[in-house]
N, CA, C and O atoms as CSV, one atom per row, in Angstrom:
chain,resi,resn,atom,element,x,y,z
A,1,UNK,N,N,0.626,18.943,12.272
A,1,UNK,CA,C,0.922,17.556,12.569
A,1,UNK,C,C,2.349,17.455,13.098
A,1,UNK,O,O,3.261,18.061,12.537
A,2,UNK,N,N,2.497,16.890,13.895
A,2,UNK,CA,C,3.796,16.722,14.810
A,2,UNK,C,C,4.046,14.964,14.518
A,2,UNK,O,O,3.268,14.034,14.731
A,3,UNK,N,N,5.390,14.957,13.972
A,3,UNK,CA,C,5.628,13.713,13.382
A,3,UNK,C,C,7.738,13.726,13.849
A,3,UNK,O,O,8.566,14.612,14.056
A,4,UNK,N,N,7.757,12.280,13.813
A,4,UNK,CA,C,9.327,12.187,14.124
A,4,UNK,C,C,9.954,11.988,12.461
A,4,UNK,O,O,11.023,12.454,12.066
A,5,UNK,N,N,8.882,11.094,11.560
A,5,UNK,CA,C,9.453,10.477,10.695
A,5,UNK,C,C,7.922,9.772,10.144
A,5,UNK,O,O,6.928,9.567,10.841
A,6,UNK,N,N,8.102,9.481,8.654
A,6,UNK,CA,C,6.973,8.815,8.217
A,6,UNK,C,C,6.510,8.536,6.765
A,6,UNK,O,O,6.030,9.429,6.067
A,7,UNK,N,N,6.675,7.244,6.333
A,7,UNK,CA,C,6.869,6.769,4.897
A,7,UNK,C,C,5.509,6.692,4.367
A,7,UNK,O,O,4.553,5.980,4.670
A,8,UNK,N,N,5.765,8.124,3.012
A,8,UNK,CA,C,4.496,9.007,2.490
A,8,UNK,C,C,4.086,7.209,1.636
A,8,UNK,O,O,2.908,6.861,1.714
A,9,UNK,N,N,5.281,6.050,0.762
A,9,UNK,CA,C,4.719,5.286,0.171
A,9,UNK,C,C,3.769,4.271,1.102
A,9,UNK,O,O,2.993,3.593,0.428
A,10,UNK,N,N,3.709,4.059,2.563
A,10,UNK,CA,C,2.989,3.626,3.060
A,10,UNK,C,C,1.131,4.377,3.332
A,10,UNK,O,O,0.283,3.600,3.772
A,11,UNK,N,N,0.799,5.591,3.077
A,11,UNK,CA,C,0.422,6.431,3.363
A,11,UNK,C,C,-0.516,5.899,1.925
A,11,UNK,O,O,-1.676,5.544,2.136
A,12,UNK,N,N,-0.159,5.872,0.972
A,12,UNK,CA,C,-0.703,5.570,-0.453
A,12,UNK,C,C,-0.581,4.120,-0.758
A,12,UNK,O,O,-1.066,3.831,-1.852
A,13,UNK,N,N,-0.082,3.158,-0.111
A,13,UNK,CA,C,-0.835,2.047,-0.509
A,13,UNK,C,C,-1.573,1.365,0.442
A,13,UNK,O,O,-2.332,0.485,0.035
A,14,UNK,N,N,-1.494,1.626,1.798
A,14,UNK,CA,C,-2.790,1.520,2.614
A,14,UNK,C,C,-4.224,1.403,1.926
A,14,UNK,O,O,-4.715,0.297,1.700
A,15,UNK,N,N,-4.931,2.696,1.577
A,15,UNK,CA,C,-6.115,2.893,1.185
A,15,UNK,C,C,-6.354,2.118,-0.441
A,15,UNK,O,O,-7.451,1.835,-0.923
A,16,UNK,N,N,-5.236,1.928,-0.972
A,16,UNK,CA,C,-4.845,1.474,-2.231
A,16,UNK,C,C,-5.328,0.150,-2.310
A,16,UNK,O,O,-6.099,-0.227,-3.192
A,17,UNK,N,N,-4.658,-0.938,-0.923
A,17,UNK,CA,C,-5.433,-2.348,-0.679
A,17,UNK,C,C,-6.622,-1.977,-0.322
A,17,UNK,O,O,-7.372,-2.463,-1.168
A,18,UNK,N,N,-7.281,-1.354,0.499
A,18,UNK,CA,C,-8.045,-1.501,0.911
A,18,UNK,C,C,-9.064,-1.028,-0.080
A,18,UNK,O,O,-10.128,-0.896,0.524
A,19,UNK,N,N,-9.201,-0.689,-1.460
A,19,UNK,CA,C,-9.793,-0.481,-2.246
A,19,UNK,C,C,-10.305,-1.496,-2.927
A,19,UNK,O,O,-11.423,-1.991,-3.070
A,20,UNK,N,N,-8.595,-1.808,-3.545
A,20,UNK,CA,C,-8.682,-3.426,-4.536
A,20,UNK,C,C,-8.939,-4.362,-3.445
A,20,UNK,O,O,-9.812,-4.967,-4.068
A,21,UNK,N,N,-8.893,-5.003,-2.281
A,21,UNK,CA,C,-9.937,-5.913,-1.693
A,21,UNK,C,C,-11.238,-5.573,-1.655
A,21,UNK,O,O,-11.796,-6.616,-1.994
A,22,UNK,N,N,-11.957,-4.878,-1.483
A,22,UNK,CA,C,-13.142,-4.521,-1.725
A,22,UNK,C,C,-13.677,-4.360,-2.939
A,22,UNK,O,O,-14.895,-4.397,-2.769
A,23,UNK,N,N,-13.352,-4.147,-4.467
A,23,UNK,CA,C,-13.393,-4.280,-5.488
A,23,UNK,C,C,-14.112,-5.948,-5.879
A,23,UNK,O,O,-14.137,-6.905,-5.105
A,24,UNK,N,N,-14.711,-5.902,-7.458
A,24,UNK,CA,C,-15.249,-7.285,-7.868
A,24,UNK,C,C,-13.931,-8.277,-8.190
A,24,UNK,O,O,-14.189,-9.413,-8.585
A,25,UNK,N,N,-12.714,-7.934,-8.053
A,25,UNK,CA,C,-11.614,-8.908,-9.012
A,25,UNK,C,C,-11.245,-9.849,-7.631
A,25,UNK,O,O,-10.568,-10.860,-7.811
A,26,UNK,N,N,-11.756,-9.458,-6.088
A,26,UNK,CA,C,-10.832,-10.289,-4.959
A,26,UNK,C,C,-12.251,-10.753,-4.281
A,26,UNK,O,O,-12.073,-10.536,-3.083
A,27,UNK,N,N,-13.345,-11.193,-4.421
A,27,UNK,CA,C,-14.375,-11.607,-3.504
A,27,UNK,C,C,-14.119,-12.922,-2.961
A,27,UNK,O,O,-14.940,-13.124,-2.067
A,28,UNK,N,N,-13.217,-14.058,-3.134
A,28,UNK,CA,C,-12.587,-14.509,-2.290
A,28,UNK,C,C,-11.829,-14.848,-1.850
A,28,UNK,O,O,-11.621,-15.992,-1.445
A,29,UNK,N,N,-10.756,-13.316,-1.772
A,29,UNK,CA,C,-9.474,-13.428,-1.214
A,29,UNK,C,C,-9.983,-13.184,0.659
A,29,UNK,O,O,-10.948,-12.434,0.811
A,30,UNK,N,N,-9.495,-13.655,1.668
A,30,UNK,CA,C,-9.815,-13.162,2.940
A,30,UNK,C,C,-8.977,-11.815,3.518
A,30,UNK,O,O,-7.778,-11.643,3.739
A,31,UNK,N,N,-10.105,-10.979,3.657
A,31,UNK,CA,C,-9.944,-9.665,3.746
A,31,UNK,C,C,-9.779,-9.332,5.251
A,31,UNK,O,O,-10.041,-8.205,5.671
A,32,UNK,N,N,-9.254,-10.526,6.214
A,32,UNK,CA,C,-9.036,-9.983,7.353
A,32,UNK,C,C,-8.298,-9.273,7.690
A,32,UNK,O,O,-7.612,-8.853,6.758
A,33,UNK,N,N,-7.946,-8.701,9.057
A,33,UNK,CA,C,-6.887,-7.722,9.120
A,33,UNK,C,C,-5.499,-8.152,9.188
A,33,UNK,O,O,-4.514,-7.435,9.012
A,34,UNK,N,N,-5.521,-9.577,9.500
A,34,UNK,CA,C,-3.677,-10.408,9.315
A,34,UNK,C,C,-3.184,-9.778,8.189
A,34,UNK,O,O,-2.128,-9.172,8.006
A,35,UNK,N,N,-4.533,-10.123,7.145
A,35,UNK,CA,C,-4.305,-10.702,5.736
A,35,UNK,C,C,-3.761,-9.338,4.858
A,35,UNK,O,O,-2.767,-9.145,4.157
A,36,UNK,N,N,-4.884,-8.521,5.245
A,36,UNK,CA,C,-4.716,-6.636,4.684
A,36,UNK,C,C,-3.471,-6.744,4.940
A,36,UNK,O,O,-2.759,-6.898,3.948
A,37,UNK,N,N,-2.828,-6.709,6.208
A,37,UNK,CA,C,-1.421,-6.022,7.174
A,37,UNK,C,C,-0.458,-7.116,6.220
A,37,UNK,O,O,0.687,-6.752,5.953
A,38,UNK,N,N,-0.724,-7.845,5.947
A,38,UNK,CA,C,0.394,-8.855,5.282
A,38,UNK,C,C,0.573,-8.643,3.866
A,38,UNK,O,O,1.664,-8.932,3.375
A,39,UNK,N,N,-0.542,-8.081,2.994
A,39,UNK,CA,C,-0.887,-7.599,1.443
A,39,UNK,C,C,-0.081,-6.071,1.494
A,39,UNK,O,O,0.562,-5.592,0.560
A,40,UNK,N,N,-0.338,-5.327,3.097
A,40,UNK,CA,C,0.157,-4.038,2.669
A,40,UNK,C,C,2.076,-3.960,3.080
A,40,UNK,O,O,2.914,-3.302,2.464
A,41,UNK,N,N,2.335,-4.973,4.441
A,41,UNK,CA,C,4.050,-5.147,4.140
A,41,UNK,C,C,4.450,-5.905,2.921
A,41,UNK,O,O,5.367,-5.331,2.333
A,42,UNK,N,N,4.095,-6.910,2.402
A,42,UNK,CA,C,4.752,-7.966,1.264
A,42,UNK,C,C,4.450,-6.594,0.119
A,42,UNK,O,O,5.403,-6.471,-0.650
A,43,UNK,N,N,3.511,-5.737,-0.083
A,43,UNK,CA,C,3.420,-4.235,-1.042
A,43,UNK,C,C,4.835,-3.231,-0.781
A,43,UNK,O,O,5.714,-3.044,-1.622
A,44,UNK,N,N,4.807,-2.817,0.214
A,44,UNK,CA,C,5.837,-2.041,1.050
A,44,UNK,C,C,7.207,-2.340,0.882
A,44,UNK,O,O,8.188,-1.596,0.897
A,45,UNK,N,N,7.071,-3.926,0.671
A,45,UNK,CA,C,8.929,-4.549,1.298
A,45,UNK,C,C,9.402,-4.414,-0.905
A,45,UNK,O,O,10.528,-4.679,-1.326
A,46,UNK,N,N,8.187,-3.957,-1.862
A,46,UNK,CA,C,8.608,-4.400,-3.130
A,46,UNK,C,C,8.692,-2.934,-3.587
A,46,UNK,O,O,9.052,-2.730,-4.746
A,47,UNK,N,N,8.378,-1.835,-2.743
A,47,UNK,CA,C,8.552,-0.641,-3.407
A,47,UNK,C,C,9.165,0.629,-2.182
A,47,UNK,O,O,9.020,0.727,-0.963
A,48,UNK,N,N,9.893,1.479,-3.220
A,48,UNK,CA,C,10.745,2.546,-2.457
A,48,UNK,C,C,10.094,2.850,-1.064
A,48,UNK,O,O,8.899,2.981,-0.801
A,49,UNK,N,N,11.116,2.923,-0.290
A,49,UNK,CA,C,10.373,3.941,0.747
A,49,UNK,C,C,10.411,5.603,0.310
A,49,UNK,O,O,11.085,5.846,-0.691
A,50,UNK,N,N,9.709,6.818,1.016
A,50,UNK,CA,C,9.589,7.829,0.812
A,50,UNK,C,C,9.589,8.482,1.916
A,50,UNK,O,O,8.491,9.021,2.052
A,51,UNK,N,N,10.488,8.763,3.028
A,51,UNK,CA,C,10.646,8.783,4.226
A,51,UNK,C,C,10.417,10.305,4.386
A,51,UNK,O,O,11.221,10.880,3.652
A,52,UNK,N,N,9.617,11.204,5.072
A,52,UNK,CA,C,9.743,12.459,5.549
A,52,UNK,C,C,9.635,12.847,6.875
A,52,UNK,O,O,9.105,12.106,7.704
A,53,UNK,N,N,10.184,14.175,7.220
A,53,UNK,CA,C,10.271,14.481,8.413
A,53,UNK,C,C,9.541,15.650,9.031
A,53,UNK,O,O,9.537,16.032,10.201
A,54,UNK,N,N,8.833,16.198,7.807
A,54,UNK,CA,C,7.754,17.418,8.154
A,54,UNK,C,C,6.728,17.330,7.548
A,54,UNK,O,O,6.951,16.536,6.635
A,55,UNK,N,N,5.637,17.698,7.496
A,55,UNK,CA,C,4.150,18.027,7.143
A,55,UNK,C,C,3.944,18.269,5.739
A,55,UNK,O,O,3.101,17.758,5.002
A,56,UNK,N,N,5.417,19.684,5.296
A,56,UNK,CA,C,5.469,19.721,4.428
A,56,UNK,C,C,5.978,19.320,2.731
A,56,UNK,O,O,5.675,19.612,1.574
A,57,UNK,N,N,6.989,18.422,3.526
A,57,UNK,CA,C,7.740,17.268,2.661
A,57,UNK,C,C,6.952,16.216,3.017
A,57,UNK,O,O,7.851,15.375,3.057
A,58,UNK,N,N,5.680,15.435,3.392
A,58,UNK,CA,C,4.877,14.765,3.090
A,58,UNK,C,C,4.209,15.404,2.311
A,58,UNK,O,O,4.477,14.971,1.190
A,59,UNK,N,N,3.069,16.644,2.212
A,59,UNK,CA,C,2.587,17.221,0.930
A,59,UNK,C,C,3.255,16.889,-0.141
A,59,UNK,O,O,2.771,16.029,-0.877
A,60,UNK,N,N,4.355,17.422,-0.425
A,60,UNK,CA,C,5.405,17.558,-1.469
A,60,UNK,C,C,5.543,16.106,-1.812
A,60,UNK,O,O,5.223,15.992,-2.996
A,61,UNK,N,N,5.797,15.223,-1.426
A,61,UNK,CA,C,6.437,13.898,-1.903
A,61,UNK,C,C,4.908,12.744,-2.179
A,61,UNK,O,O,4.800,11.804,-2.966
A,62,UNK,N,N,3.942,13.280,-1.224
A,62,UNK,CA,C,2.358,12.380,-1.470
A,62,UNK,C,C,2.207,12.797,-3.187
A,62,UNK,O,O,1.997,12.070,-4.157
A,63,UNK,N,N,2.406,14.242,-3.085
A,63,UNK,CA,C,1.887,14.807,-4.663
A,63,UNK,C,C,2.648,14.088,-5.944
A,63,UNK,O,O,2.134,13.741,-7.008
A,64,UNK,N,N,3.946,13.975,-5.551
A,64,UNK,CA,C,4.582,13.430,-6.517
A,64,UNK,C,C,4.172,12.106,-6.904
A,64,UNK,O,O,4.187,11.664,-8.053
A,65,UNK,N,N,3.659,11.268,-5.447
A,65,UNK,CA,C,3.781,9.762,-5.579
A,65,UNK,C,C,2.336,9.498,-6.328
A,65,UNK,O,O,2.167,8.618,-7.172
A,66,UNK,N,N,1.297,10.441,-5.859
A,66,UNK,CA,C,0.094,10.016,-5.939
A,66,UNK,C,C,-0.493,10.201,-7.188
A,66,UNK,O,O,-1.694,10.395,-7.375
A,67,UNK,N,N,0.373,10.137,-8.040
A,67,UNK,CA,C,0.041,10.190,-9.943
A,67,UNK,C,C,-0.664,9.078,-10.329
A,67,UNK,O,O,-0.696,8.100,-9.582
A,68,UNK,N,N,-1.352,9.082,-11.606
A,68,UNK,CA,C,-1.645,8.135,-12.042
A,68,UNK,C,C,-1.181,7.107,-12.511
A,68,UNK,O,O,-1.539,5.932,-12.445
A,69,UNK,N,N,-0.136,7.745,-13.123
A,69,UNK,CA,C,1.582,6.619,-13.685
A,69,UNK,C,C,1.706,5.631,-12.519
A,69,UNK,O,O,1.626,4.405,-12.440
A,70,UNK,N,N,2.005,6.947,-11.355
A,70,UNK,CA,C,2.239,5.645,-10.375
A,70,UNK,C,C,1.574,4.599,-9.608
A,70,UNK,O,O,1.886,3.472,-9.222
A,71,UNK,N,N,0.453,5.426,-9.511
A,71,UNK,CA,C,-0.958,4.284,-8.497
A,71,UNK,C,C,-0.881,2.858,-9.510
A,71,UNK,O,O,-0.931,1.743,-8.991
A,72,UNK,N,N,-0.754,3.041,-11.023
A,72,UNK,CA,C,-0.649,1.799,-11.987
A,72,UNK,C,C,0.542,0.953,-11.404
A,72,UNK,O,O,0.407,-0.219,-11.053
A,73,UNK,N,N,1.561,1.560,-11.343
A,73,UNK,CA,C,3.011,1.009,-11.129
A,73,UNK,C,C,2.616,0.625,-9.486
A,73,UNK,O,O,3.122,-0.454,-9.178
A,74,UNK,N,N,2.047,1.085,-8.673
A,74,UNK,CA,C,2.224,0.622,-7.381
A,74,UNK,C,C,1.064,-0.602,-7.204
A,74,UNK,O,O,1.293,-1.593,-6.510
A,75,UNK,N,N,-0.104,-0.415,-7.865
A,75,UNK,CA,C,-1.192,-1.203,-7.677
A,75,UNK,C,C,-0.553,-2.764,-8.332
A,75,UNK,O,O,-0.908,-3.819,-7.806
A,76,UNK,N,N,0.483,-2.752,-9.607
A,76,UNK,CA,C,0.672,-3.996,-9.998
A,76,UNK,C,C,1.516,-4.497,-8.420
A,76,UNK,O,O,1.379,-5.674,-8.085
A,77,UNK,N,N,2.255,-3.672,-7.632
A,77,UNK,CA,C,2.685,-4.507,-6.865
A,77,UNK,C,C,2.122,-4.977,-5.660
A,77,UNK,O,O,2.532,-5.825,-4.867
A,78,UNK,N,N,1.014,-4.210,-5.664
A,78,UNK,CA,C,-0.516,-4.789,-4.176
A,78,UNK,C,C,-0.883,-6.024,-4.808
A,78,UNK,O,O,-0.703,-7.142,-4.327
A,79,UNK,N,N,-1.537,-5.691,-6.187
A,79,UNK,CA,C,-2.044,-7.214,-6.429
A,79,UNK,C,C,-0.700,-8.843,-6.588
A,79,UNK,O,O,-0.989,-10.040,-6.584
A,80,UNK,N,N,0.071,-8.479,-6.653
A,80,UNK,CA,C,1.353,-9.988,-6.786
A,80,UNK,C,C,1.228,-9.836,-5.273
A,80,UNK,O,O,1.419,-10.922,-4.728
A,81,UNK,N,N,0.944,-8.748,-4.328
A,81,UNK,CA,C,1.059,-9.362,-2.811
A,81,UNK,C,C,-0.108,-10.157,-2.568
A,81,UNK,O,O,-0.130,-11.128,-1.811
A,82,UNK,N,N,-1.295,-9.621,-3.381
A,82,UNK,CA,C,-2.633,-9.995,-2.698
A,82,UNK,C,C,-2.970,-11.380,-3.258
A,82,UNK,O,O,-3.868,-12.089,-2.805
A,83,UNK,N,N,-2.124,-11.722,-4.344
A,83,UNK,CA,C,-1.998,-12.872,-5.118
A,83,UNK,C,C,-0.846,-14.161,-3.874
A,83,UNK,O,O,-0.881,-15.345,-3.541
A,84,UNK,N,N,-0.338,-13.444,-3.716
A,84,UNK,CA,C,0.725,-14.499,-2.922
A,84,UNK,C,C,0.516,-14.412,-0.926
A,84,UNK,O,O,1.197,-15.086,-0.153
A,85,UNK,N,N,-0.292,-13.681,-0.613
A,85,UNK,CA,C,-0.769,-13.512,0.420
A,85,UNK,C,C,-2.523,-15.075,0.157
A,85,UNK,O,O,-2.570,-16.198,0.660
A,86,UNK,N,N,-3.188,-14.648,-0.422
A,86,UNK,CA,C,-4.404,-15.280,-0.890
A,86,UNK,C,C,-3.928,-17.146,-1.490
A,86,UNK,O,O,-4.622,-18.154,-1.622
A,87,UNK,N,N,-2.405,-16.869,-1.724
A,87,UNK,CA,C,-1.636,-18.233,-2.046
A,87,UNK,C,C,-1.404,-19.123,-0.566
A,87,UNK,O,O,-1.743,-20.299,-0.432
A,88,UNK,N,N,-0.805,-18.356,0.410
A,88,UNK,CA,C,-0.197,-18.464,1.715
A,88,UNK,C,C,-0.291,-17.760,2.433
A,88,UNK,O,O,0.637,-17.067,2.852
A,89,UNK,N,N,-1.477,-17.717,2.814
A,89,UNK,CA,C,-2.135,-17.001,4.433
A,89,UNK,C,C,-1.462,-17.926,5.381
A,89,UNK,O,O,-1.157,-19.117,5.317
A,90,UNK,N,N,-1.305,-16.841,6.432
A,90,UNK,CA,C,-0.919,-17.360,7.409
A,90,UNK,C,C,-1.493,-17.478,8.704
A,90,UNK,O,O,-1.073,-17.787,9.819
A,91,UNK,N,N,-2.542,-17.151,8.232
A,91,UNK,CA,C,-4.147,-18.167,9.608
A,91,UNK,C,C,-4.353,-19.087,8.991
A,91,UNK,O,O,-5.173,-19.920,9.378
């Protein structure tokens, strides 16, 4: 993979929303793509970045992030987005 630069915490909460919207707890939050892209920056802008510059310091730093400790610690901050996104959509 040929990369300039690329934030491994974006990488893990991508698929992260796109889980918990699809899940029974959000059936009518609107799951459009504004809405995702707005659940996954207002997620992003509340937790570290993890910035790497090779293939292999993404391995290295996904592994660290992608614990269970943390998916808990990162998921409370998808849902306060998906909560305040689902408050004030902006369509």
């Amino acid at each position: 993979m040929n990369m300039d630069y690329e934030n491994v915490m974006e990488e893990i909460v991508s698929p992260l929303v796109n889980i918990l919207m699809m899940g029974p707890d959000y059936p009518t939050f609107c799951k459009c793509k504004k809405c995702r892209n707005d659940i996954i920056a207002l997620s992003l802008n509340s937790l570290p970045g993890h910035y790497v510059t090779t293939e292999e310091g993404r391995i290295r730093v996904f592994e660290q992030l992608n614990t269970e400790e943390n998916r808990k610690w990162i998921n409370k901050r998808i849902i306060m987005a998906i909560h305040t996104v689902g408050k004030y959509p902006k369509h």
